[in-house]
matplotlib code that plots the C-alpha trace (Angstrom):
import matplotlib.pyplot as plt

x = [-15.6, -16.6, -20.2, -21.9, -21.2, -20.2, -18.4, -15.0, -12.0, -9.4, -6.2, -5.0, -7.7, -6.0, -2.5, 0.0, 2.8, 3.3, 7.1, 8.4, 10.6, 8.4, 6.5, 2.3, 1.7, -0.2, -2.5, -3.3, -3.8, -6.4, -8.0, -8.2, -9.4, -12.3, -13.5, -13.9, -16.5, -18.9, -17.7, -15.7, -13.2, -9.9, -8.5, -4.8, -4.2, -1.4, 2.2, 4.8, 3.9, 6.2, 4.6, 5.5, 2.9, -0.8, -4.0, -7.2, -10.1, -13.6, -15.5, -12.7, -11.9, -8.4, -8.3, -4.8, -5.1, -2.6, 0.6, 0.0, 3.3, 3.4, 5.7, 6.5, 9.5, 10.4]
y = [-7.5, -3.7, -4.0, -2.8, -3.4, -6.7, -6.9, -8.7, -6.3, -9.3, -6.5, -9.4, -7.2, -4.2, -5.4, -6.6, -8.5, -10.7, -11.2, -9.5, -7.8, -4.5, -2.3, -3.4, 0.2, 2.0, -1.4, -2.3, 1.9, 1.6, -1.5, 0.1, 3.6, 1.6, -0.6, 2.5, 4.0, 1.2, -0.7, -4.0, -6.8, -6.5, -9.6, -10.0, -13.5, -15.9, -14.0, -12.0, -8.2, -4.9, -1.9, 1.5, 2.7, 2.3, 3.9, 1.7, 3.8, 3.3, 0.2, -1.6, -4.6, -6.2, -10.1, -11.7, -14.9, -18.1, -18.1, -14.0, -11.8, -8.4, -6.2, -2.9, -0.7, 3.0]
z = [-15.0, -14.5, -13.2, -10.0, -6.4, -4.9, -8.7, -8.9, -10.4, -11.5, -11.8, -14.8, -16.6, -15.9, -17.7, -14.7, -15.8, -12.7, -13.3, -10.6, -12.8, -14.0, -11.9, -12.2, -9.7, -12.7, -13.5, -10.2, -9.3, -11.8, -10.8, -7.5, -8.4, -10.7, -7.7, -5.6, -7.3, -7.6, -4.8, -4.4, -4.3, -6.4, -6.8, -7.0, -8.5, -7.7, -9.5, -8.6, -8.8, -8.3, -7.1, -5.5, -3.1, -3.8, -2.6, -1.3, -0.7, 0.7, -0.4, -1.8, -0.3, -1.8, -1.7, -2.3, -3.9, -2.6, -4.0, -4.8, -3.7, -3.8, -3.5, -2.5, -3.4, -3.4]

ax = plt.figure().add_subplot(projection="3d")
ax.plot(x, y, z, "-o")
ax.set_aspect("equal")
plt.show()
């Protein structure tokens, strides 16, 4: 799903766990950090992810899917 602009980066690709148990930062960093230089949507699919802080930049748009929680711990 790595293509051009407008392209879709599903962070499941990326290798989350979605158990709410272990941290998904690095995976979803990455999926992140690979939209950014083409350009956008990350989709974070319904699950339960862990993450410490992450970093959206410029033509990344992040879309949440229903039943998606994230969240975000020190």
């Amino acid at each position: 799903m790595h293509e051009s602009a407008d392209t879709l980066f599903d962070i499941r690709d990326y290798g989350v766990t979605d158990d709410g148990e272990h941290y998904d930062t690095d995976a979803i960093q990455f999926a992140l950090d690979d939209c950014a230089a083409s350009g956008g949507t990350v989709y974070v699919s319904a699950g339960d992810y862990l993450s410490a802080a992450l970093t959206v930049r410029d033509q990344t748009t992040l879309h949440v899917a229903a039943g998606a929680t994230l969240r975000f711990v020190r």
